[in-house]
Biotite code that builds the C-alpha atoms (Angstrom):
import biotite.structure as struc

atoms = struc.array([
    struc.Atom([126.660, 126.558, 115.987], chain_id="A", res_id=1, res_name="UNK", atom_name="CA", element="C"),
    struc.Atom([128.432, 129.445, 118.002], chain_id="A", res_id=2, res_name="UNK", atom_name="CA", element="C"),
    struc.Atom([126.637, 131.706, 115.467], chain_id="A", res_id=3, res_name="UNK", atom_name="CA", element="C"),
    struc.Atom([123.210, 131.069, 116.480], chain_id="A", res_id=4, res_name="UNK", atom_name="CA", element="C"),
    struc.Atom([124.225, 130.205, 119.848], chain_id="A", res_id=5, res_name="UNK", atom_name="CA", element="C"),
    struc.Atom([124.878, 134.276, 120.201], chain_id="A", res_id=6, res_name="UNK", atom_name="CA", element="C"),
    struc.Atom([120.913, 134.864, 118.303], chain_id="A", res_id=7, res_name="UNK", atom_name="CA", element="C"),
    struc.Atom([119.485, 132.754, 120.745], chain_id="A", res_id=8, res_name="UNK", atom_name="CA", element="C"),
    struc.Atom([120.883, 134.454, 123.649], chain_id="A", res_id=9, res_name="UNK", atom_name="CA", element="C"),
    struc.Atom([119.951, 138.050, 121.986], chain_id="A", res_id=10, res_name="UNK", atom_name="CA", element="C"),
    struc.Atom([116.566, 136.478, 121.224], chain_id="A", res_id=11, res_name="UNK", atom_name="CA", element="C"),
    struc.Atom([116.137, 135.432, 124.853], chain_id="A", res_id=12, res_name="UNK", atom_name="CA", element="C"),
    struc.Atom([116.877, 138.684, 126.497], chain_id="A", res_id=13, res_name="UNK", atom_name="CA", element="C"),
    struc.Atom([113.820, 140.530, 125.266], chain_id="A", res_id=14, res_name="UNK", atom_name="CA", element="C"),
    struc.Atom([111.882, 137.851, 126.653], chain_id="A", res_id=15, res_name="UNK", atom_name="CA", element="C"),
    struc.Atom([110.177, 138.104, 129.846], chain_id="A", res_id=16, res_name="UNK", atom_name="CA", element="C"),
    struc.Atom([110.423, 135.114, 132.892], chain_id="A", res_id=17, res_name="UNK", atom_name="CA", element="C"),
    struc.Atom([107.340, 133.806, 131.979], chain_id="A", res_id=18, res_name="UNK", atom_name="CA", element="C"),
    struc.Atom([107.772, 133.361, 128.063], chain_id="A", res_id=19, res_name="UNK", atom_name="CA", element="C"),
    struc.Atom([111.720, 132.027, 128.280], chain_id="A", res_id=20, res_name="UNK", atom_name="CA", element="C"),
    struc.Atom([109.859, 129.249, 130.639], chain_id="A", res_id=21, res_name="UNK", atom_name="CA", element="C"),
    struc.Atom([107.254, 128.454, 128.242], chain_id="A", res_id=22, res_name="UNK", atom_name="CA", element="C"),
    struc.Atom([109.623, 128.450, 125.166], chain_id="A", res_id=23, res_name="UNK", atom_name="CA", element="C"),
    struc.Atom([111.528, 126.289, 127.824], chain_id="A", res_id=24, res_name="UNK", atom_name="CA", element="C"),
    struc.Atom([108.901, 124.034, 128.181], chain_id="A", res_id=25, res_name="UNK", atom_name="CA", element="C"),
    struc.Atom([107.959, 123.725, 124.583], chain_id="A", res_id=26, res_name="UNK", atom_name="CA", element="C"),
    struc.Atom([111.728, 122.576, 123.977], chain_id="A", res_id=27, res_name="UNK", atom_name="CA", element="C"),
    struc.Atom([111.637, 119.869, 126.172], chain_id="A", res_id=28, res_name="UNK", atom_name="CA", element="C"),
    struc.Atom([108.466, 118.434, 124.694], chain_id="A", res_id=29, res_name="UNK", atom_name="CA", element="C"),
    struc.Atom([109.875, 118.582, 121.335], chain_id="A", res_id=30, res_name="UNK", atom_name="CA", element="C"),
    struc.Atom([112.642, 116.905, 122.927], chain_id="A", res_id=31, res_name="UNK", atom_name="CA", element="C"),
    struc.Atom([110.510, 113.993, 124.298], chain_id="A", res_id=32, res_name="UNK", atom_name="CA", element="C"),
    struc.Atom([109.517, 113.606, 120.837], chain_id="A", res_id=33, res_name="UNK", atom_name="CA", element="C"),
    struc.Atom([110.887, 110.495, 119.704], chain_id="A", res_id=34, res_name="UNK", atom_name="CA", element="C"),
    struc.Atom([111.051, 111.595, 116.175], chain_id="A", res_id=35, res_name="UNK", atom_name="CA", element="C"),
    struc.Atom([113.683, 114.125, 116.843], chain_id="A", res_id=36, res_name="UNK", atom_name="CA", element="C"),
    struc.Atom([116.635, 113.429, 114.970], chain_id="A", res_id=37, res_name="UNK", atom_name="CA", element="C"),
    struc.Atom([120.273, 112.772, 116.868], chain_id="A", res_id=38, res_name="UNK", atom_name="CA", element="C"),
    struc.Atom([121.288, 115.991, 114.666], chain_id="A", res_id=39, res_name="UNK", atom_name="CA", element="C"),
    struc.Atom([119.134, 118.584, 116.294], chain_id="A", res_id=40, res_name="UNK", atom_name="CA", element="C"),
    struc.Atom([119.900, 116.817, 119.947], chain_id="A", res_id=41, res_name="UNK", atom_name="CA", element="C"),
    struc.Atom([122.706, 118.916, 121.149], chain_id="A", res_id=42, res_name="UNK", atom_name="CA", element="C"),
    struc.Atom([120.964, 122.475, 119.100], chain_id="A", res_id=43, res_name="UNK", atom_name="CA", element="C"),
    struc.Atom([117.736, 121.798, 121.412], chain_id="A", res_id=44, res_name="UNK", atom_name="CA", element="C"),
    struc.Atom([120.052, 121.061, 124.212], chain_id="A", res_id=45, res_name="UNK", atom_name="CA", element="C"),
    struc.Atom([121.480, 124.500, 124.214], chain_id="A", res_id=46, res_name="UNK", atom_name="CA", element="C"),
    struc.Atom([118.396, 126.727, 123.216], chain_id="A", res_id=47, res_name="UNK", atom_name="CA", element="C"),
    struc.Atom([117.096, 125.397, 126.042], chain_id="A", res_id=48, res_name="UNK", atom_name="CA", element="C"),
    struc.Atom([120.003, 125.827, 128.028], chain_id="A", res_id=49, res_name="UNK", atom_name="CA", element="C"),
    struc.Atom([120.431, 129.285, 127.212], chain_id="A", res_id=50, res_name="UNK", atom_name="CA", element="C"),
    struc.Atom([116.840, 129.868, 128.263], chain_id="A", res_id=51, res_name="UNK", atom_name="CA", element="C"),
    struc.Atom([117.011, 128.607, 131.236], chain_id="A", res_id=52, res_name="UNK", atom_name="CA", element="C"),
    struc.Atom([120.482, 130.657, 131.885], chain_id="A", res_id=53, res_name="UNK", atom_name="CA", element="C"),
    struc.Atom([117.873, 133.499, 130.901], chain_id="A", res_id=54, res_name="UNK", atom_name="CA", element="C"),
    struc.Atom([115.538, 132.436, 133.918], chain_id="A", res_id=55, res_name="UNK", atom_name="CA", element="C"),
    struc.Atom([118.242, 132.098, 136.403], chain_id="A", res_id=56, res_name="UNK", atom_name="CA", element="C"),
    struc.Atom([119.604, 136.006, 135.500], chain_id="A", res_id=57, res_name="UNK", atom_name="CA", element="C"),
    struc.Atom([115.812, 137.283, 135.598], chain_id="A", res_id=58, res_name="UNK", atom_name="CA", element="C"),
    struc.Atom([115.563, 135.635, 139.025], chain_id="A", res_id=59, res_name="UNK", atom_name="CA", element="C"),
    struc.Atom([119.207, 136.714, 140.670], chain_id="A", res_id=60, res_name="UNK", atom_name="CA", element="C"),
    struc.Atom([118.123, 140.442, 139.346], chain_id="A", res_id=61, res_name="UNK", atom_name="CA", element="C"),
    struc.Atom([114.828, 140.523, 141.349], chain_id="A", res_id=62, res_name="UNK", atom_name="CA", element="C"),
    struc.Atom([116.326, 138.917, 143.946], chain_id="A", res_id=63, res_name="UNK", atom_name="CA", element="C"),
    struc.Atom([118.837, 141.877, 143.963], chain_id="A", res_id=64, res_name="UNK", atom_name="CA", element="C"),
    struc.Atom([115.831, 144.128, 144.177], chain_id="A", res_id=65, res_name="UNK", atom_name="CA", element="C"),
    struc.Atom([114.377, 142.325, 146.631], chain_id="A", res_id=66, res_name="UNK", atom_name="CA", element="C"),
    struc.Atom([117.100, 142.372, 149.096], chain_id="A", res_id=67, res_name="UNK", atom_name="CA", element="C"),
    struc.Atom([117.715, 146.417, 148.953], chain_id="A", res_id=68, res_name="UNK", atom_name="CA", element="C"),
    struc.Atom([114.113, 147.063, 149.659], chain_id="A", res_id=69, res_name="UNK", atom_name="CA", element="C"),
    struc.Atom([114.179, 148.700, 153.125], chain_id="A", res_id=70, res_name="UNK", atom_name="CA", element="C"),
    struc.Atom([111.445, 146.133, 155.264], chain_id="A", res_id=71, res_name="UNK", atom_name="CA", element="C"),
    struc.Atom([109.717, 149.428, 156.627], chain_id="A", res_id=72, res_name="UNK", atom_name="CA", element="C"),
    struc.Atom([108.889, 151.156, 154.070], chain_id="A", res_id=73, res_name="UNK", atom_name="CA", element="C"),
    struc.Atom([108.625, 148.202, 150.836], chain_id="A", res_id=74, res_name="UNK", atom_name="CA", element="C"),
    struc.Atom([110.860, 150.894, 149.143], chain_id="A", res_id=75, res_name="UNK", atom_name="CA", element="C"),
    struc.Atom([114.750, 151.038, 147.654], chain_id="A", res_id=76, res_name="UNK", atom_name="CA", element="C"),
    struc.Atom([116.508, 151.499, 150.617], chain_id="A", res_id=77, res_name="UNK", atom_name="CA", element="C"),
    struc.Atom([118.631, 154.962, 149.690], chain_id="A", res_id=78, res_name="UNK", atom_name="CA", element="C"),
    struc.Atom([121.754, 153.829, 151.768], chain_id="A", res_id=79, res_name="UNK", atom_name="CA", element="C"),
    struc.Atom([122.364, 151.113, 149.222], chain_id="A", res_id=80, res_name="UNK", atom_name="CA", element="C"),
])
């Protein structure tokens, strides 16, 4: 399990925001999927948790970006 643990987290990192949320979303309908054996539970559980860590990085590094932008000129602030 650790072993493709470590694939899906290389996998996710050449993913953009907007296709680790909709391989996010596609996991949790499989998920709602009755049919879904008990087996593949916890392995759907953490791709899509590893996704989602995915999302959160995207989103703390534009935030990052965000907050050295110098609010006069919309540019990278050069003191920072």
């Amino acid at each position: 399990m650790a072993n493709m643990q470590e694939q899906w987290r290389q996998d996710s990192k050449s993913l953009s925001y907007e296709e680790s949320l909709q391989a996010l979303d596609l996991l949790l309908v499989q998920l709602q999927n009755e049919n879904v054996p008990v087996e593949e539970l916890q392995g759907s559980y953490l791709h899509g948790k590893i996704y989602l860590e995915h999302c959160e990085a995207l989103l703390n590094s534009v935030e990052q970006n965000v907050l050295q932008l110098d609010a006069d000129s919309l540019s990278q602030d050069p003191d920072l």
